[in-house]
CHARMM internal coordinates of N, CA and C (Angstrom, degrees):
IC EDIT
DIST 1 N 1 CA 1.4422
DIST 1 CA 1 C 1.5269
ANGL 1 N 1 CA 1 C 111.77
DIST 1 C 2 N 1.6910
ANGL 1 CA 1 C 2 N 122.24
DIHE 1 N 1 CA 1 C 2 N -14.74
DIST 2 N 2 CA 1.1201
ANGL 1 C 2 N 2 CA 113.48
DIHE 1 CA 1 C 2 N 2 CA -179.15
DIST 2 CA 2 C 1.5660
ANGL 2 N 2 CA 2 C 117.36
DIHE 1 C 2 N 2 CA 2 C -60.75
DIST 2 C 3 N 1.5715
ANGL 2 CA 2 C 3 N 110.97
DIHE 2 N 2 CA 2 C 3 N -41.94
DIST 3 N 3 CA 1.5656
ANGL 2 C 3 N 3 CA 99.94
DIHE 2 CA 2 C 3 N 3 CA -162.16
DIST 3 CA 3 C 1.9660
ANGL 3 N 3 CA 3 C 103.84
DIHE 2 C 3 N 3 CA 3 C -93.58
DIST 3 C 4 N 1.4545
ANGL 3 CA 3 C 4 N 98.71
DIHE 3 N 3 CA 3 C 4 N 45.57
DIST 4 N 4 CA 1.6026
ANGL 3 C 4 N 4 CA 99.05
DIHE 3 CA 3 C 4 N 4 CA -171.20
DIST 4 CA 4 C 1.5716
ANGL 4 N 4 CA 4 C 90.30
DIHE 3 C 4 N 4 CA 4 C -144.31
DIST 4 C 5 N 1.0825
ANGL 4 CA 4 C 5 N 120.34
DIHE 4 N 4 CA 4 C 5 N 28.92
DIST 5 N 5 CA 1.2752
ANGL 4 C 5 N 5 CA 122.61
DIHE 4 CA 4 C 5 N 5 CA 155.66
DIST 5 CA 5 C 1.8015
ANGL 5 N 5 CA 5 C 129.58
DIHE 4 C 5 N 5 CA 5 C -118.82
DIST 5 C 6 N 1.4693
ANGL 5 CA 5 C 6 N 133.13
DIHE 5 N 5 CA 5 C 6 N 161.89
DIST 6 N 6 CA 1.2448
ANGL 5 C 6 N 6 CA 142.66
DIHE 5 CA 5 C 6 N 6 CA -174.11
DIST 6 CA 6 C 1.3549
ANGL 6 N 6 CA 6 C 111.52
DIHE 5 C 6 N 6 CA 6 C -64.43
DIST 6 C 7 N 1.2948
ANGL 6 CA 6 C 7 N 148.02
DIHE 6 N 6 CA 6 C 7 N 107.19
DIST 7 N 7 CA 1.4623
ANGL 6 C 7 N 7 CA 141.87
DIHE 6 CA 6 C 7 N 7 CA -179.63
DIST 7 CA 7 C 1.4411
ANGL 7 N 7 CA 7 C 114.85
DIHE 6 C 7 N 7 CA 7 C -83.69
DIST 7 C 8 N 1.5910
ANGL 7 CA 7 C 8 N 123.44
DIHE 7 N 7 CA 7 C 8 N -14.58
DIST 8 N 8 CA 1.4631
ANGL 7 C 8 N 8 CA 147.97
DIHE 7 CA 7 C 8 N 8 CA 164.52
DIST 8 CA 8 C 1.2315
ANGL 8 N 8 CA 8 C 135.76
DIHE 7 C 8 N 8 CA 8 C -151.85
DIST 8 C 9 N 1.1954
ANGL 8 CA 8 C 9 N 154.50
DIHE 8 N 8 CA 8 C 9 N 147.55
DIST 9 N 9 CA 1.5925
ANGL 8 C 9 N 9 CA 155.15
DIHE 8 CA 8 C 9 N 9 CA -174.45
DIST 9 CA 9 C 1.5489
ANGL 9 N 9 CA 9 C 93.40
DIHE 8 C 9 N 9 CA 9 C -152.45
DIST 9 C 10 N 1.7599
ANGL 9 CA 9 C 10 N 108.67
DIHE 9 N 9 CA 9 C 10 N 131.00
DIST 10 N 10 CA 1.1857
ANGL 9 C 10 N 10 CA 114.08
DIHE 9 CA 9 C 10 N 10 CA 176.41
DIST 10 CA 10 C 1.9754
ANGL 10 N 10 CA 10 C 98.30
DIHE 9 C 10 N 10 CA 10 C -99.29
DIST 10 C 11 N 0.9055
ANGL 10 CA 10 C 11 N 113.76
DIHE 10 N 10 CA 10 C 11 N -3.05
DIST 11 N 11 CA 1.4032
ANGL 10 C 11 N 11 CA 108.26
DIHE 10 CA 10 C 11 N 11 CA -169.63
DIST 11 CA 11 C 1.6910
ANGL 11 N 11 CA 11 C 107.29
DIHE 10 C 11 N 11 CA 11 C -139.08
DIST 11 C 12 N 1.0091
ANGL 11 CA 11 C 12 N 123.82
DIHE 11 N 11 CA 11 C 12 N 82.53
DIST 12 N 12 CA 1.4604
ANGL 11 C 12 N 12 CA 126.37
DIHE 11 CA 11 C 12 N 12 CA -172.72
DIST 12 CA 12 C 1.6518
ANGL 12 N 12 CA 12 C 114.64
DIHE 11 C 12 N 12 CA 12 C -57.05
DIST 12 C 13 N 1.4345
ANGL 12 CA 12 C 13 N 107.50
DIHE 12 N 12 CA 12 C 13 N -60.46
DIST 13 N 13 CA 1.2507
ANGL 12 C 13 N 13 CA 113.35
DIHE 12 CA 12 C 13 N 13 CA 179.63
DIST 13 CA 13 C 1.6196
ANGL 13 N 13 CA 13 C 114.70
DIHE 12 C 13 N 13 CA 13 C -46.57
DIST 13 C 14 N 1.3450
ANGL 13 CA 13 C 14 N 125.33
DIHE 13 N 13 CA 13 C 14 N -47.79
DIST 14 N 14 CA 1.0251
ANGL 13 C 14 N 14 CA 158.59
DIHE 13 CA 13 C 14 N 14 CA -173.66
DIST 14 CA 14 C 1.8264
ANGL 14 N 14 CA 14 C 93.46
DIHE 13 C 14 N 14 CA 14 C -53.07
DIST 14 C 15 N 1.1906
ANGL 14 CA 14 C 15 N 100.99
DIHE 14 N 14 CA 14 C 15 N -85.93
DIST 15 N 15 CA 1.8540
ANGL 14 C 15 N 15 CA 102.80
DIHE 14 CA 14 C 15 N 15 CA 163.93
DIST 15 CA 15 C 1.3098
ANGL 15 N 15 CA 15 C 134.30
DIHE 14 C 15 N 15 CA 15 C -36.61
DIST 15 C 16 N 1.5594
ANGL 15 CA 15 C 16 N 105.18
DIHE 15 N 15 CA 15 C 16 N -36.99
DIST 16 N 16 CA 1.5053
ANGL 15 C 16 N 16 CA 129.12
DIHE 15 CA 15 C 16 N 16 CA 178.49
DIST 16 CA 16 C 1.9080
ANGL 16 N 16 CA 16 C 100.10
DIHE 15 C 16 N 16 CA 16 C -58.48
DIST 16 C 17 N 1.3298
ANGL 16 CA 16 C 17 N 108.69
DIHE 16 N 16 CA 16 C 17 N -52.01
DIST 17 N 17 CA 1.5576
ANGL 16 C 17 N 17 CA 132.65
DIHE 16 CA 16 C 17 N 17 CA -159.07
DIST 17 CA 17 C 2.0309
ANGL 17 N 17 CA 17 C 98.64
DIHE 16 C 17 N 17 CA 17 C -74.32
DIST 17 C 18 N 1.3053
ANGL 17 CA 17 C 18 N 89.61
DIHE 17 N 17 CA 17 C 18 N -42.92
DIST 18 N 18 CA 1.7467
ANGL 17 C 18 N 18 CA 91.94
DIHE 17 CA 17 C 18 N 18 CA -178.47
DIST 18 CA 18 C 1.7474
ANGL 18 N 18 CA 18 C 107.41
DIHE 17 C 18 N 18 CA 18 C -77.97
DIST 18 C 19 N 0.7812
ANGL 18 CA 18 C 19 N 128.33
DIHE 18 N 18 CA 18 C 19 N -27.20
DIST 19 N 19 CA 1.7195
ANGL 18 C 19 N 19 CA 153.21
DIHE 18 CA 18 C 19 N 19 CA 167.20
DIST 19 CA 19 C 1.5072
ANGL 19 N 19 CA 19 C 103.51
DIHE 18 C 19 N 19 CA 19 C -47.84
DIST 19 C 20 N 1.2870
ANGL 19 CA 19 C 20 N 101.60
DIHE 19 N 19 CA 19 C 20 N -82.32
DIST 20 N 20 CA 1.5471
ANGL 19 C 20 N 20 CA 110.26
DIHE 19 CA 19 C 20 N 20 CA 160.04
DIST 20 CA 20 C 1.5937
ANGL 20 N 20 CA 20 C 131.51
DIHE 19 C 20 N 20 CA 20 C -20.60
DIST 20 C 21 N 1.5571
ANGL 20 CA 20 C 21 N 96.35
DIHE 20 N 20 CA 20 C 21 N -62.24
DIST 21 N 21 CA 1.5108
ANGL 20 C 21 N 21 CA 98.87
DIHE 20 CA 20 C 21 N 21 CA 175.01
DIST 21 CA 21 C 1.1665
ANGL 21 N 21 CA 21 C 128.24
DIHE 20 C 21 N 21 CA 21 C -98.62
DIST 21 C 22 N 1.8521
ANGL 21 CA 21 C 22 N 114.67
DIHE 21 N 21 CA 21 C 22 N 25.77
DIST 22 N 22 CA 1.5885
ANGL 21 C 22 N 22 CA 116.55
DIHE 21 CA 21 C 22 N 22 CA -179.39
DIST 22 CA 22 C 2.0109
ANGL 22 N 22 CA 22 C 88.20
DIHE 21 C 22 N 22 CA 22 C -89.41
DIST 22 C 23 N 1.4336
ANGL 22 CA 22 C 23 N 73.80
DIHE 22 N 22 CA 22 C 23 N 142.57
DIST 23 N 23 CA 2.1561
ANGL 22 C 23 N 23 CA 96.42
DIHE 22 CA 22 C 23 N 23 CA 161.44
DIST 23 CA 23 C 1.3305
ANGL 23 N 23 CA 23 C 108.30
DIHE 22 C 23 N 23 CA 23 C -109.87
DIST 23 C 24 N 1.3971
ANGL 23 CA 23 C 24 N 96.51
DIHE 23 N 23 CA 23 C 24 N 116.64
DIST 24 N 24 CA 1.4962
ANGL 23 C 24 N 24 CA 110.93
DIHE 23 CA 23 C 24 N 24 CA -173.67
DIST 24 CA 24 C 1.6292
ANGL 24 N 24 CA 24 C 92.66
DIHE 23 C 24 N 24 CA 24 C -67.31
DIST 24 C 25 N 1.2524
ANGL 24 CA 24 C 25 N 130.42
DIHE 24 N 24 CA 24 C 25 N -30.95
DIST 25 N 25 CA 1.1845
ANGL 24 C 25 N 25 CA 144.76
DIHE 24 CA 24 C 25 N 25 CA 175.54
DIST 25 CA 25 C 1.6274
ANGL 25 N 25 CA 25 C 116.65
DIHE 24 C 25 N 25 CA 25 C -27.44
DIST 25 C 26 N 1.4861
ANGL 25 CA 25 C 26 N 99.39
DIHE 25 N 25 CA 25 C 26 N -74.62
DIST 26 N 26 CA 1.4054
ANGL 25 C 26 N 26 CA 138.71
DIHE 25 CA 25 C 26 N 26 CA -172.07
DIST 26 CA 26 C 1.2568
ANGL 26 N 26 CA 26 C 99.40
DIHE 25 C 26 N 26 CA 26 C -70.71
DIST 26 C 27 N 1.4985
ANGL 26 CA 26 C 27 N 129.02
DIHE 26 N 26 CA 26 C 27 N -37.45
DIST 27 N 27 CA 1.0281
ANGL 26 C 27 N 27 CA 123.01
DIHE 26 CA 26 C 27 N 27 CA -179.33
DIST 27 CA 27 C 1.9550
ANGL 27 N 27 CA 27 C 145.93
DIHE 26 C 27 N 27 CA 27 C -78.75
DIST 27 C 28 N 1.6458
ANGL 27 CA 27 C 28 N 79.50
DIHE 27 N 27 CA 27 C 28 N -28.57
DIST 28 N 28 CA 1.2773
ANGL 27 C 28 N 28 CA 117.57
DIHE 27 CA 27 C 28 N 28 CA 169.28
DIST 28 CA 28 C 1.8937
ANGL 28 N 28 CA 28 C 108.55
DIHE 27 C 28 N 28 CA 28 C -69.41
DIST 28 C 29 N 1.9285
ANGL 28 CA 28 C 29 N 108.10
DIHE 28 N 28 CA 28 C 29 N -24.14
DIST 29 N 29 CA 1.1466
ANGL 28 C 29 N 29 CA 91.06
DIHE 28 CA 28 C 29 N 29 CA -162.31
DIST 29 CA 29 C 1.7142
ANGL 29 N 29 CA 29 C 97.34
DIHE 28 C 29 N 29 CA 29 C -104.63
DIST 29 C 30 N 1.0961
ANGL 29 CA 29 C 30 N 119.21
DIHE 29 N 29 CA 29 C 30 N -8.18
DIST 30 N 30 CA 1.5960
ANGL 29 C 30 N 30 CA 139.04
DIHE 29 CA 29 C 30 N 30 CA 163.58
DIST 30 CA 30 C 1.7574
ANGL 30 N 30 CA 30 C 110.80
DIHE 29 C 30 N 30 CA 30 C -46.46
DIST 30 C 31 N 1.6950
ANGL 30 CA 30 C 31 N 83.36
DIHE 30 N 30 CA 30 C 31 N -60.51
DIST 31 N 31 CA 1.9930
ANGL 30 C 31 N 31 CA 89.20
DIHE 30 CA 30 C 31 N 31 CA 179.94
DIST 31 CA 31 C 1.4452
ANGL 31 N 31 CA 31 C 99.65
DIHE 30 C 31 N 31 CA 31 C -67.02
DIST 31 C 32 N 1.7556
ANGL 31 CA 31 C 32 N 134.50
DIHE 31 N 31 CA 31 C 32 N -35.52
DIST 32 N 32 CA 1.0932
ANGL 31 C 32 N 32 CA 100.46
DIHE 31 CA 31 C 32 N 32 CA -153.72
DIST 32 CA 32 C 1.6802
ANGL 32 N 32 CA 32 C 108.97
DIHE 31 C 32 N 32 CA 32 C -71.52
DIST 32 C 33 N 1.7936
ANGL 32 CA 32 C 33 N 108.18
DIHE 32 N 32 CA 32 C 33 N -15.68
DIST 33 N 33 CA 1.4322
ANGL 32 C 33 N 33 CA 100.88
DIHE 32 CA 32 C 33 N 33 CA -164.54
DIST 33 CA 33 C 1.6988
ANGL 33 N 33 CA 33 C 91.26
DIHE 32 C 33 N 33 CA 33 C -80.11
DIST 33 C 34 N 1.4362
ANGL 33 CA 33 C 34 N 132.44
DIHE 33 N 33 CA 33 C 34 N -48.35
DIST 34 N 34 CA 1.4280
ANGL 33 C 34 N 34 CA 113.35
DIHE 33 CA 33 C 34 N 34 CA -167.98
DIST 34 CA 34 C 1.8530
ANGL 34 N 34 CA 34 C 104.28
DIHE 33 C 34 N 34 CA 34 C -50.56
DIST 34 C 35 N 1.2043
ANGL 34 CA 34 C 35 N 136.88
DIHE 34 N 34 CA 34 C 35 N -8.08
DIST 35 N 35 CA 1.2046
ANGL 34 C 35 N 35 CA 110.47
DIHE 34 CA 34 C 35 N 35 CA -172.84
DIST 35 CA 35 C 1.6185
ANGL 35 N 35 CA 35 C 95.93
DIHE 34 C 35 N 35 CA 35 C -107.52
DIST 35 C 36 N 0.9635
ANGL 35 CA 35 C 36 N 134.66
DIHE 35 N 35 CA 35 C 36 N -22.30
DIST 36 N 36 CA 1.6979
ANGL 35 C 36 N 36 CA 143.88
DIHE 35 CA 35 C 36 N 36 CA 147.47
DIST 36 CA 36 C 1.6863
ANGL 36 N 36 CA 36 C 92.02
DIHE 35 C 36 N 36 CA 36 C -8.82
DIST 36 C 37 N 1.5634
ANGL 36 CA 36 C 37 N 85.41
DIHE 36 N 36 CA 36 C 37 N -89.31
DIST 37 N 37 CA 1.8955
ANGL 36 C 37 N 37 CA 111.99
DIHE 36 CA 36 C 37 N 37 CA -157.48
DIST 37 CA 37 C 1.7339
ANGL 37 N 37 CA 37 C 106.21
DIHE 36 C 37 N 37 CA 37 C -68.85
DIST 37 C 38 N 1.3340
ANGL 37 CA 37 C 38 N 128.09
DIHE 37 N 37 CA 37 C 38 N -14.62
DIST 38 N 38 CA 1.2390
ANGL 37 C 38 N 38 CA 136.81
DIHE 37 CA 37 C 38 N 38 CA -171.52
DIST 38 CA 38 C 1.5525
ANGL 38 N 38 CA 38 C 121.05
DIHE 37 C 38 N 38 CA 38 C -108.05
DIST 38 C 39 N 1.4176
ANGL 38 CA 38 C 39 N 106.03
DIHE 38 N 38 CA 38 C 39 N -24.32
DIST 39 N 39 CA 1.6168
ANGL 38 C 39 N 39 CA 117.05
DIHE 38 CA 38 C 39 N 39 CA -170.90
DIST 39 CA 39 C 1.3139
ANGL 39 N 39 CA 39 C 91.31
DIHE 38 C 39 N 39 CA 39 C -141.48
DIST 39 C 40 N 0.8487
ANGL 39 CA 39 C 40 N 118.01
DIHE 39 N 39 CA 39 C 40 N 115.08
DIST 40 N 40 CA 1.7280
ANGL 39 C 40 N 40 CA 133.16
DIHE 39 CA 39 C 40 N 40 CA 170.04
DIST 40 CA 40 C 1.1939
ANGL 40 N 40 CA 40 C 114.06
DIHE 39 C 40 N 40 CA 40 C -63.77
DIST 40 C 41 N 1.9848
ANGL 40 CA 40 C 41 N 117.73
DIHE 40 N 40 CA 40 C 41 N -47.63
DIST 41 N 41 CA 1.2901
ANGL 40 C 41 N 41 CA 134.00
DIHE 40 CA 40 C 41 N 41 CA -157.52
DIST 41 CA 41 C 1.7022
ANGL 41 N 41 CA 41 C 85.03
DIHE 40 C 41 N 41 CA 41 C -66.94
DIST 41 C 42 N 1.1505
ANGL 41 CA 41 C 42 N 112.24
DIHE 41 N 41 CA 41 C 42 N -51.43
DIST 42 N 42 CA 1.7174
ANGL 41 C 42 N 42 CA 104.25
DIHE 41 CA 41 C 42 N 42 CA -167.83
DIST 42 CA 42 C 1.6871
ANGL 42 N 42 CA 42 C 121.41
DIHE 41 C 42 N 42 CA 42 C -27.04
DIST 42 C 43 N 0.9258
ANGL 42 CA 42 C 43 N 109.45
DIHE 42 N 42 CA 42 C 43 N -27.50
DIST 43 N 43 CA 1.4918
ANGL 42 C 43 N 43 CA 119.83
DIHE 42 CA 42 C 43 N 43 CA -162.76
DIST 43 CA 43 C 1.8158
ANGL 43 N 43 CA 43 C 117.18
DIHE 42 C 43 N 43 CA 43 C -97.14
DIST 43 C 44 N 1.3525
ANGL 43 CA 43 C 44 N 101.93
DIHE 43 N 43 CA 43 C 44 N -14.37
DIST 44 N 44 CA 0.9648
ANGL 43 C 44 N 44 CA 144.14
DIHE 43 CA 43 C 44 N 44 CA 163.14
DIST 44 CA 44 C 1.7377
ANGL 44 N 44 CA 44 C 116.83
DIHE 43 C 44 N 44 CA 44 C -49.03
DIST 44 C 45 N 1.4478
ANGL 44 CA 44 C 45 N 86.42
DIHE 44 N 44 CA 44 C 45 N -84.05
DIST 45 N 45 CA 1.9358
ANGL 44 C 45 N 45 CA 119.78
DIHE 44 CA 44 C 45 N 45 CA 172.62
DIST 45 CA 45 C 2.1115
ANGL 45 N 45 CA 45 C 107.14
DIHE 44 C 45 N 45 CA 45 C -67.42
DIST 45 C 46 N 1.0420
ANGL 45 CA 45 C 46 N 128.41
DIHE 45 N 45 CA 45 C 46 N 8.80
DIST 46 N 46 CA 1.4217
ANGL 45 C 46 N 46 CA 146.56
DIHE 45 CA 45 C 46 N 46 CA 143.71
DIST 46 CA 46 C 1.8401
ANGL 46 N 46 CA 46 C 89.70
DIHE 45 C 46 N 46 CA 46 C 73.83
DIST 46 C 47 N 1.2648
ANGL 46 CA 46 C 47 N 124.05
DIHE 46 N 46 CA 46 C 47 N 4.19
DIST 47 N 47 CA 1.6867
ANGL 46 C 47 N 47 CA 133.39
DIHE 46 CA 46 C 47 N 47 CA -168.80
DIST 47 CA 47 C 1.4658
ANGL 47 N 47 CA 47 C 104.39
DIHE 46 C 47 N 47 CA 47 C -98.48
DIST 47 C 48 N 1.6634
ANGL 47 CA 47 C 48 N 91.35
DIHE 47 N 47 CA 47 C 48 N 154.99
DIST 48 N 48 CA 1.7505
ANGL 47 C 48 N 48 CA 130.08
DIHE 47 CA 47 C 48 N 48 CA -177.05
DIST 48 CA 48 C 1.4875
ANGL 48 N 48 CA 48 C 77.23
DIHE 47 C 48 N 48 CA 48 C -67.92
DIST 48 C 49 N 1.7841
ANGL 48 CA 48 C 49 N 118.31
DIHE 48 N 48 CA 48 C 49 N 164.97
DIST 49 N 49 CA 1.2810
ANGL 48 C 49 N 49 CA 139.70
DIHE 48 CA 48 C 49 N 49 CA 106.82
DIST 49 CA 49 C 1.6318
ANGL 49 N 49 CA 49 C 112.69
DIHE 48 C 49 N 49 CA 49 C -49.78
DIST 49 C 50 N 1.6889
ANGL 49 CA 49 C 50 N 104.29
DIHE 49 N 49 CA 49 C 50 N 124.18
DIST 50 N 50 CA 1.1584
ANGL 49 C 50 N 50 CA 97.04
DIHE 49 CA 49 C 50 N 50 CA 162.94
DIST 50 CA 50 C 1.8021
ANGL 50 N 50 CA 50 C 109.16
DIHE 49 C 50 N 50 CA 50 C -150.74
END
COOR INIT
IC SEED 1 N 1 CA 1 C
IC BUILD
């Protein structure tokens, strides 16, 4: 988890507000297609991106 974190933010609130309106949902279903069209093996191993 270390190299998957923020090392600075000039605008907190700003981050706070985009934070807020991510869908883990939507997002989860975004990665699963880039690893679809990008990683072949994925489809393979019968698994979510997660």
């Amino acid at each position: 988890m270390m190299d998957n974190a923020f090392i600075g933010i000039d605008n907190w609130s700003k981050a706070q507000k985009m934070s807020d309106n991510l869908s883990v949902v939507k997002l989860h279903r975004k990665l699963n297609a880039f690893a679809e069209k990008y990683c072949p093996v994925h489809q393979a191993f019968n698994q979510q991106y997660h």
